[in-house]
N, C-alpha and C positions, 0 to 999 in steps of 0.2 A: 878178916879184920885184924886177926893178930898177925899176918904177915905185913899188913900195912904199917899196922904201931911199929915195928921192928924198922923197916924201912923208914920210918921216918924218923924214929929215935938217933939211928947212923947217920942219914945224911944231917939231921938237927946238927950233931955233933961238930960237921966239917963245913957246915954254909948255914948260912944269914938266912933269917924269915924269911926274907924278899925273896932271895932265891928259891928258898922251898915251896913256898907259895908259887911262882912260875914254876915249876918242877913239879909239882902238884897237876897244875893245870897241862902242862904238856903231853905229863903220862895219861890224864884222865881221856883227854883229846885223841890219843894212840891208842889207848885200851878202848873208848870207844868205835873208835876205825878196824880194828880187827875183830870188833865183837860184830860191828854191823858186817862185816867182810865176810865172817861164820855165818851169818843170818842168811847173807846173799846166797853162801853157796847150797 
C-alpha cells in the first residue's frame, strides 16, 4: 500500500486525474496478467 501512495503522489504530481485514473487501470490490468501468469505456472 505504501508503495502504491508513493507512486501515486509522483505521478499525481506530473499528469491530470484523467490520466491517472487510466494509468491506474492499465497497471491493475498488467499486475493482474502476470499474477494470473504466476498462478498458471
Amino acid at each position: 500500500i505504501r508503495l502504491f501512495n508513493i507512486i501515486y503522489k509522483l505521478i499525481g504530481r506530473k499528469m491530470k486525474r484523467k490520466k491517472i485514473i487510466l494509468f491506474i487501470l492499465n497497471f491493475g490490468l498488467f499486475y493482474r496478467g502476470i499474477f494470473n501468469v504466476d498462478i498458471g505456472k
